[in-house]
RODO-2510 file (C-alpha; in nm, 4 decimals, decimal comma):
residues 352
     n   res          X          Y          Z
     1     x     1,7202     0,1261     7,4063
     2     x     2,1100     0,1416     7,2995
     3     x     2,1822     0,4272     7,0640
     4     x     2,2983     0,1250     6,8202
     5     x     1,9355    -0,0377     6,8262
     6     x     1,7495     0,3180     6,8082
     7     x     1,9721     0,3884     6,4701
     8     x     1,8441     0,0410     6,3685
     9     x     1,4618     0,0404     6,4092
    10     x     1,5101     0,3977     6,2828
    11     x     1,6373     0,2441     5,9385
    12     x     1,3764    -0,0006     5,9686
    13     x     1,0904     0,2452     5,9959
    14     x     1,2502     0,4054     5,6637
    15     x     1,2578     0,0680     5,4751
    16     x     0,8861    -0,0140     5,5320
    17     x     0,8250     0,3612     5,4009
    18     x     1,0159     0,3156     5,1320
    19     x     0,8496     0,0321     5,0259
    20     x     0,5123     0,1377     5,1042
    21     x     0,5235     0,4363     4,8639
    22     x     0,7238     0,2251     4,5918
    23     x     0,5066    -0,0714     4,5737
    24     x     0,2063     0,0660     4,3745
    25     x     0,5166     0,1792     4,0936
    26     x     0,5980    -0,1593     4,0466
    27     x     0,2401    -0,3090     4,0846
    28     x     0,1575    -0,0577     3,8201
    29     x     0,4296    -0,1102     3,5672
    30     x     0,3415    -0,5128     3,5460
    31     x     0,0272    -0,4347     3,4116
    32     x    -0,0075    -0,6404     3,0764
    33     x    -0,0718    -0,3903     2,7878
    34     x    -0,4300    -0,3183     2,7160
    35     x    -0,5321    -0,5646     2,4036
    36     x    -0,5903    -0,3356     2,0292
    37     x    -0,7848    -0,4365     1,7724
    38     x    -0,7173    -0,3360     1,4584
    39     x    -0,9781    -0,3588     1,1376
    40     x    -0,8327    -0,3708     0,7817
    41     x    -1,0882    -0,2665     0,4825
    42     x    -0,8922    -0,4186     0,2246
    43     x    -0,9744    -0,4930    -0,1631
    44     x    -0,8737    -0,8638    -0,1875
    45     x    -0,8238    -1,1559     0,0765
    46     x    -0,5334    -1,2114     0,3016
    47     x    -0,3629    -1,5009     0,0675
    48     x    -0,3201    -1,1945    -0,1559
    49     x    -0,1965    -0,9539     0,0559
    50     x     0,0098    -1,1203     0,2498
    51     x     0,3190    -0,9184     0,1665
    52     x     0,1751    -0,6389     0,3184
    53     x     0,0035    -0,8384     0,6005
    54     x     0,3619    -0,9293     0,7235
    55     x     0,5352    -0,6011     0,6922
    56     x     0,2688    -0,4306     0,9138
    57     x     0,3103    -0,7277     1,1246
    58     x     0,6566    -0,6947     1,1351
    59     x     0,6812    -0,2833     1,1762
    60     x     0,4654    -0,3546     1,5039
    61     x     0,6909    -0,5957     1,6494
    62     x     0,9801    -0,4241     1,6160
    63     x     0,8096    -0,1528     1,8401
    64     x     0,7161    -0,3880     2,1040
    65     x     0,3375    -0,5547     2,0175
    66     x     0,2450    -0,8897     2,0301
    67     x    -0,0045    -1,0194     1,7590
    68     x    -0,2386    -1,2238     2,0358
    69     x    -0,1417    -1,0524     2,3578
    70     x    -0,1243    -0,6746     2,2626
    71     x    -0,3062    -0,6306     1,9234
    72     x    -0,5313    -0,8452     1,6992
    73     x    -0,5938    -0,7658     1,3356
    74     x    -0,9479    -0,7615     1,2350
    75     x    -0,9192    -0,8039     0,8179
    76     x    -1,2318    -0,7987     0,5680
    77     x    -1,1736    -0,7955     0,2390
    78     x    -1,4237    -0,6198    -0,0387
    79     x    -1,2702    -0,9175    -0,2887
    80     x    -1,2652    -0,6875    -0,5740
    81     x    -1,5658    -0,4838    -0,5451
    82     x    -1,5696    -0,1501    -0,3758
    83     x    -1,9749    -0,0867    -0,3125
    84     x    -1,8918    -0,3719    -0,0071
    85     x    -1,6159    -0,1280     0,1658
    86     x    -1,9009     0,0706     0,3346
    87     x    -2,0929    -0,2289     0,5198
    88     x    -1,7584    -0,3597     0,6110
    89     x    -1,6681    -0,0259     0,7463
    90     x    -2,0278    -0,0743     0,9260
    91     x    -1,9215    -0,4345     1,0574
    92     x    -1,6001    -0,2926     1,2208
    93     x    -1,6761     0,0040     1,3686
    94     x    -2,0241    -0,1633     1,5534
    95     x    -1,6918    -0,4652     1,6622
    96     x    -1,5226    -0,0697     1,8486
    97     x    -1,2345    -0,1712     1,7037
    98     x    -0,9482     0,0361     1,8397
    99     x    -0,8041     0,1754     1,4756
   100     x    -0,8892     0,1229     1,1516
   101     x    -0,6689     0,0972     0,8472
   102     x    -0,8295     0,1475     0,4704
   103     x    -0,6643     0,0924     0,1669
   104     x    -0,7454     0,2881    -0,1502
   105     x    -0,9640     0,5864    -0,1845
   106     x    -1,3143     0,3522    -0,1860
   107     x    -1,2456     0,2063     0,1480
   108     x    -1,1219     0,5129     0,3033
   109     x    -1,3933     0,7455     0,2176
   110     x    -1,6147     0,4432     0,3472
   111     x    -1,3847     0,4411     0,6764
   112     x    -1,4162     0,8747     0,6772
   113     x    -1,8126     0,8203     0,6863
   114     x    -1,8696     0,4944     0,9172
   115     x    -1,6495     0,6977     1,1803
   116     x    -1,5824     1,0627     1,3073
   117     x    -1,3914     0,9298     1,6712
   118     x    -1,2354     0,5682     1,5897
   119     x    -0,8387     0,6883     1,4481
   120     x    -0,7854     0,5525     1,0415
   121     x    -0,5138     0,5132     0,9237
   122     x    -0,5065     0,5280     0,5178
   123     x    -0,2617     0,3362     0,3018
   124     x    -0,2304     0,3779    -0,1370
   125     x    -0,4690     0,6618    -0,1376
   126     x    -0,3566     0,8641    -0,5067
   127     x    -0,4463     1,2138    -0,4123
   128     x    -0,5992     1,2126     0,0006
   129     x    -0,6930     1,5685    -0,0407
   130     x    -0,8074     1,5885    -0,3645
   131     x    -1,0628     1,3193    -0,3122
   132     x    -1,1534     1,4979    -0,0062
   133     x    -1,0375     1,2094     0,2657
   134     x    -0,8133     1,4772     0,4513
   135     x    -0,8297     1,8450     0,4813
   136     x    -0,4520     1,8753     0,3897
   137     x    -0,1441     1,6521     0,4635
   138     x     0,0073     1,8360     0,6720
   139     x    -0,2926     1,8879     0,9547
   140     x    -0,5473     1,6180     0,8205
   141     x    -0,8049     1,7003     1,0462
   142     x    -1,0309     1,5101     1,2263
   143     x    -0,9821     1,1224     1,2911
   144     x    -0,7455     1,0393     0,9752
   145     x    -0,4015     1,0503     0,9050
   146     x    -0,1714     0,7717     0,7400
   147     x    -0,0055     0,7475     0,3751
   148     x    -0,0262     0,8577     0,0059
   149     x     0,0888     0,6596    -0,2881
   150     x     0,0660     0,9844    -0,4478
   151     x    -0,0343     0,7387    -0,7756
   152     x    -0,2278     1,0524    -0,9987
   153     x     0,1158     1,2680    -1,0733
   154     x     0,3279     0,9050    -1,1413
   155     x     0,1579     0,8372    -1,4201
   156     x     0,3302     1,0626    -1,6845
   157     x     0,6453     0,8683    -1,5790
   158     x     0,4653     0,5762    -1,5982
   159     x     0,4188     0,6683    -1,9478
   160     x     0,7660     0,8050    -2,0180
   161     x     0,9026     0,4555    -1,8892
   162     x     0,6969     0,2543    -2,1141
   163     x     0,7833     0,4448    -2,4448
   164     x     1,1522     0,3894    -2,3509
   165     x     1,0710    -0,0158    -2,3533
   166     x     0,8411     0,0040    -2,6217
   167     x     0,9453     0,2882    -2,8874
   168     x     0,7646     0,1559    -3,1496
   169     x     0,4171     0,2484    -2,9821
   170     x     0,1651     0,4236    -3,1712
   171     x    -0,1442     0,3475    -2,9463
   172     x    -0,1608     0,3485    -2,6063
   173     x    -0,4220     0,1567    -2,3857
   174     x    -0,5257     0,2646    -2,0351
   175     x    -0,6765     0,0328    -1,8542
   176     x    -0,8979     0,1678    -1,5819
   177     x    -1,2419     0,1513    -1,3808
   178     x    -1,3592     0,4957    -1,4494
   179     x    -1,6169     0,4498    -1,1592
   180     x    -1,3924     0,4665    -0,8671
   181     x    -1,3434     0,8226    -0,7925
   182     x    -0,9498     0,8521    -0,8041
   183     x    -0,9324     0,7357    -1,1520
   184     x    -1,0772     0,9758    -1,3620
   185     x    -0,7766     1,1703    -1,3076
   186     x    -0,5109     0,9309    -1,3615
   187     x    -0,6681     0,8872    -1,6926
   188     x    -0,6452     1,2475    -1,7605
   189     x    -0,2635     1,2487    -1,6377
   190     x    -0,2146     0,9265    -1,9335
   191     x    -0,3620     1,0941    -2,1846
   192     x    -0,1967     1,4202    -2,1359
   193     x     0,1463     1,2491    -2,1158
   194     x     0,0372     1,0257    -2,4110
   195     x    -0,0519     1,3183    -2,6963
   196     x     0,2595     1,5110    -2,5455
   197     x     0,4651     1,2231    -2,7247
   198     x     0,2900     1,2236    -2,9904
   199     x     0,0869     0,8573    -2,9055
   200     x    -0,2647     0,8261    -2,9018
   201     x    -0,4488     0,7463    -2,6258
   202     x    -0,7309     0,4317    -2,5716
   203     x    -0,9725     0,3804    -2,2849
   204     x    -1,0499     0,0563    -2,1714
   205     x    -1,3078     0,1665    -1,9178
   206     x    -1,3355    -0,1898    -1,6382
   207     x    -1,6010    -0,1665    -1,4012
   208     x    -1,6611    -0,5427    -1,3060
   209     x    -1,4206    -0,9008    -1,3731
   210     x    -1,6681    -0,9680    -1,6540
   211     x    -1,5330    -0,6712    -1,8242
   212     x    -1,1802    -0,7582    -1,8784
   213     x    -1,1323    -0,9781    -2,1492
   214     x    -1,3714    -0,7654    -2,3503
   215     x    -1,1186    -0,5220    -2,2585
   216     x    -0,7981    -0,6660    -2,4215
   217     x    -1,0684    -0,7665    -2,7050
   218     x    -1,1143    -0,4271    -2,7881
   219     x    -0,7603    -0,3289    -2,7552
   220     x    -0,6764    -0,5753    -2,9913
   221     x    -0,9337    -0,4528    -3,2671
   222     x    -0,7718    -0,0697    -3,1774
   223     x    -0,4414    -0,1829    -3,2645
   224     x    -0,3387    -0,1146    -2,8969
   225     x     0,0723    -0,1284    -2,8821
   226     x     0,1201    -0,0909    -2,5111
   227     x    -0,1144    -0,0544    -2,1918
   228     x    -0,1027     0,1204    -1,8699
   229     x    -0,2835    -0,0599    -1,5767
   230     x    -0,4655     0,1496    -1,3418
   231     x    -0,4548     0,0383    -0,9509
   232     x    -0,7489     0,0068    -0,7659
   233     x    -0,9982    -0,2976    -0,6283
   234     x    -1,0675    -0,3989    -0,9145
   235     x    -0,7538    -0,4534    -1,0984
   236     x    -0,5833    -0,5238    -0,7462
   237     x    -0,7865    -0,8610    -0,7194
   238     x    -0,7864    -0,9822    -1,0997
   239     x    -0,3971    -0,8923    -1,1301
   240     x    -0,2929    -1,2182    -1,2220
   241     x    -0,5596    -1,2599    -1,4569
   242     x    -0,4774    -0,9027    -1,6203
   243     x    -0,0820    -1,0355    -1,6608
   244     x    -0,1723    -1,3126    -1,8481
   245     x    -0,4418    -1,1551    -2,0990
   246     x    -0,1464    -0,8766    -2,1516
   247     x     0,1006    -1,1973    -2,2174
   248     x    -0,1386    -1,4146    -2,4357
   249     x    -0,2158    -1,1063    -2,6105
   250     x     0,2008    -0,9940    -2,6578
   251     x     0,0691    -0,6828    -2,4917
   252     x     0,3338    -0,4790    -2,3390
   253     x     0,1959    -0,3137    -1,9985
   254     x     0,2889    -0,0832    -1,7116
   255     x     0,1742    -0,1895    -1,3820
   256     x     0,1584     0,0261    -1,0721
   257     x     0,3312    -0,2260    -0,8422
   258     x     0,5187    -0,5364    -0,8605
   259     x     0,2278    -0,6822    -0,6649
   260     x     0,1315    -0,7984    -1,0522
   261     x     0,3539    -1,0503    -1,0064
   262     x     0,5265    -1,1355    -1,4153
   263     x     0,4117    -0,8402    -1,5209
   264     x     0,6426    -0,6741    -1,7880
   265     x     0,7142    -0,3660    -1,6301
   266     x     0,5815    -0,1563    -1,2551
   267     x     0,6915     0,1611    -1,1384
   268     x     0,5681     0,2879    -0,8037
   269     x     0,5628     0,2533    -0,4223
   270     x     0,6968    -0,0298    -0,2208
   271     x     0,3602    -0,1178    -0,0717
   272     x     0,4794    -0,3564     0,1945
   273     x     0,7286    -0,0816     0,3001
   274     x     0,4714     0,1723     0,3418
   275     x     0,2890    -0,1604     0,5576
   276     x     0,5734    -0,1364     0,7755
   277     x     0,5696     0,2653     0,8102
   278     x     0,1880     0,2391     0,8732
   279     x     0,2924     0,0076     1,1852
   280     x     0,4858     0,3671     1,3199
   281     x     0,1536     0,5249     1,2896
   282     x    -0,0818     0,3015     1,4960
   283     x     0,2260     0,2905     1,7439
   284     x     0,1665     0,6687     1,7557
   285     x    -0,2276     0,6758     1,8010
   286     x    -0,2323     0,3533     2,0780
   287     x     0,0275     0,5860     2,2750
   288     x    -0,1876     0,9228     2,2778
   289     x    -0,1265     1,0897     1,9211
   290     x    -0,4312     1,2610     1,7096
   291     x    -0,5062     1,1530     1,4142
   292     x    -0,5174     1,5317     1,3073
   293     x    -0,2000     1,6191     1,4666
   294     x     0,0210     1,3616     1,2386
   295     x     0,0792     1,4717     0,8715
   296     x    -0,0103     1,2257     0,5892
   297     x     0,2986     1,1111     0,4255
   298     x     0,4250     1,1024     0,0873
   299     x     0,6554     0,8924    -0,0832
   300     x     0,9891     1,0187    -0,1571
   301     x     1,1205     0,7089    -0,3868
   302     x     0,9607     0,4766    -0,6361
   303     x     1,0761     0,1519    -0,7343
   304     x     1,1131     0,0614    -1,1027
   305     x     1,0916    -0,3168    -1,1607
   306     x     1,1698    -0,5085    -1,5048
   307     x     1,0499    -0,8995    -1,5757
   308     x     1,3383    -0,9752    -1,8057
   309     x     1,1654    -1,3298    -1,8823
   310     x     0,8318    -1,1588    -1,9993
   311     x     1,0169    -0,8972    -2,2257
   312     x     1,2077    -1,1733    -2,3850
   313     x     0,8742    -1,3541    -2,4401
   314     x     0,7513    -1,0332    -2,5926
   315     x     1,0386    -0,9873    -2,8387
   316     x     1,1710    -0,6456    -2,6345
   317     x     1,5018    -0,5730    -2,5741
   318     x     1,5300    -0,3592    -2,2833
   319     x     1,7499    -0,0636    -2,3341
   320     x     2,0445     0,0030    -2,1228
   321     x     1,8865     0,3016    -1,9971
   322     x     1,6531     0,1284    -1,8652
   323     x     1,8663    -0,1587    -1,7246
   324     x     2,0635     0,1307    -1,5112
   325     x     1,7348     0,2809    -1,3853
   326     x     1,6138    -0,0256    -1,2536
   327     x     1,5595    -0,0886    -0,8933
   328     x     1,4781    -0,4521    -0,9701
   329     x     1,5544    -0,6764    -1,2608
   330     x     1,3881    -1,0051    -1,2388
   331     x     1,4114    -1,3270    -1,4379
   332     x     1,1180    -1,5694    -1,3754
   333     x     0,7756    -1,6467    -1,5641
   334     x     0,4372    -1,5190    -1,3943
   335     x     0,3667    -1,8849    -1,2625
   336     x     0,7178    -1,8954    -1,0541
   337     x     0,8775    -1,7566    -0,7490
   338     x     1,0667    -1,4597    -0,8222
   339     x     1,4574    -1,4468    -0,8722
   340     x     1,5205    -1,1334    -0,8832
   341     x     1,8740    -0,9289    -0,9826
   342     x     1,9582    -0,6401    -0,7728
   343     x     2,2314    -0,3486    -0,8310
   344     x     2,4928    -0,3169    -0,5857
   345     x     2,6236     0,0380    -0,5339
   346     x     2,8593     0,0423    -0,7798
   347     x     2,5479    -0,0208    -1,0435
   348     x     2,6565    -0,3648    -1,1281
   349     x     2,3712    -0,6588    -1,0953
   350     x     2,4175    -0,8912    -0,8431
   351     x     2,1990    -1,2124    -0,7374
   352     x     1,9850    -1,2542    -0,4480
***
């Protein structure tokens, strides 16, 4: 053999080891991603959640999943009644799904008891630690983690807010199902921050649908001037019922979201936003992360919204305080899309 063709078949014997140790790499790294499933305990169908629906839909894509090929979303609703969030809870975890995500404090204490290994991730809990979902927020412990709306210490702003639009309030309805556990304690926050400006507080205790008109009934024969609208299953799935008692009554209310679509006034959380973060979170856990290891998050900004249309149905003139402190000023009636006004930098409103 030439030293030419020796040099060669040397090369050659090289190649074939090359390749031979390579191969299983590349065999490996066209494995299709392992398929997640993902159960939602949520308080009303999908129609009314879609908002949300998409953002988490969305927040996954942009980190690489494919609804059908890499995750599925498994979603049961409790359509307005919490005692269904534990057999739910039941019907997912017996399905193994992969992760389960629980809004409100009902479904996730249902989620915290169906489950000690499957990861939850919790979304619009008020106080996670005070209602004893999570040890702390920063090490949650166990198989939770996920995101506060941190809803119980809004609500004397909630109240501030609404005395700004509606000075001339004497009485102040709260509107809230007193047998959900969170809610005793936003109560307590309203009716602290009520006396301390010198209004008096109403309960309007909701358990049930059945109970609502009764509700604005009774405010009416208290001589309620303005109401604050607790958030929870209940309310959540008879919201647009709730906006238009408050607007055939000329009630003024504060809503906890602009998910109450024509509603007069909402300050909180962007819920579709913290959707989209919640999609970081089950990127996290499907790549390796505890639960216990990620802290539970809190909101750093709320978003004040104003219905210009419904305050100029209810005689109010918003003040200009008001006007600057708005996040969103929107002009349409409860049945119709929203047009909303937004402020550019420089504070001034501009259109969509």
């Amino acid at each position: 053999m030439t030293r030419v063709a020796a040099r060669m078949a040397k090369l050659g014997s090289l190649a074939l080891l090359v390749v031979s140790i390579t191969a299983p790499v590349f065999s490996h790294a066209a494995e299709p991603e392992r398929l997640r499933r993902i159960g939602m305990l949520e308080r009303t169908p999908a129609t009314q959640s879609s908002a949300n629906l998409e953002a988490f839909r969305q927040g996954l894509r942009e980190l690489g999943w494919v609804e059908g090929q890499t995750f599925v979303i498994e979603y049961r609703s409790a359509d307005g009644h919490d005692e269904r969030f534990p057999a739910l809870a039941a019907e997912l975890v017996a399905m193994k799904v992969d992760l389960l995500m629980a809004r409100g404090t009902p479904a996730a204490l249902a989620a915290k008891r169906a489950t000690t290994t499957i990861p939850v991730i919790i979304t619009g809990v008020g106080d996670p630690v005070g209602q004893g979902v999570v040890a702390s927020l920063a090490r949650p412990g166990l198989n939770i983690t996920g995101l506060s709306a941190a809803v119980t210490e809004i609500y004397p702003k909630r109240v501030q807010l609404l005395q700004e639009l509606v000075p001339r309030a004497a009485r102040l309805g709260g509107l809230f199902n007193m047998a959900n556990p969170a809610l005793p304690a936003q109560w307590s926050e309203v009716e602290r921050a009520a006396r301390s400006r010198g209004i008096e507080p109403h309960l309007l205790d909701v358990r049930k649908a059945e109970d609502l008109e009764p509700a604005f009934e009774a405010a009416n024969r208290q001589r309620v001037d303005a109401l604050v609208v607790g958030i929870d299953t209940l309310t959540q799935a008879n919201r647009q019922l709730i906006v238009e008692l408050a607007a055939r009554r000329r009630l003024p209310a504060m809503y906890a979201s602009t998910e109450f679509a024509g509603g007069l006034i909402s300050y909180g959380v962007n819920y579709p936003e913290m959707y989209r973060r919640a999609a970081a979170y089950a990127h996290k856990i499907f790549r390796g992360a505890r639960p216990a290891d990620l802290p539970v998050e809190e909101p750093t900004t709320f978003e004040l919204a104003i219905n210009l249309k419904t305050a100029q149905a209810l005689g109010l003139t918003v003040p200009r305080s008001l006007l600057l402190q708005a996040d969103t000023l929107s002009e349409y009636p409860s049945a119709g899309p929203p047009s909303s006004l937004k402020k550019s930098r420089t504070g001034d409103l501009q259109g969509p």
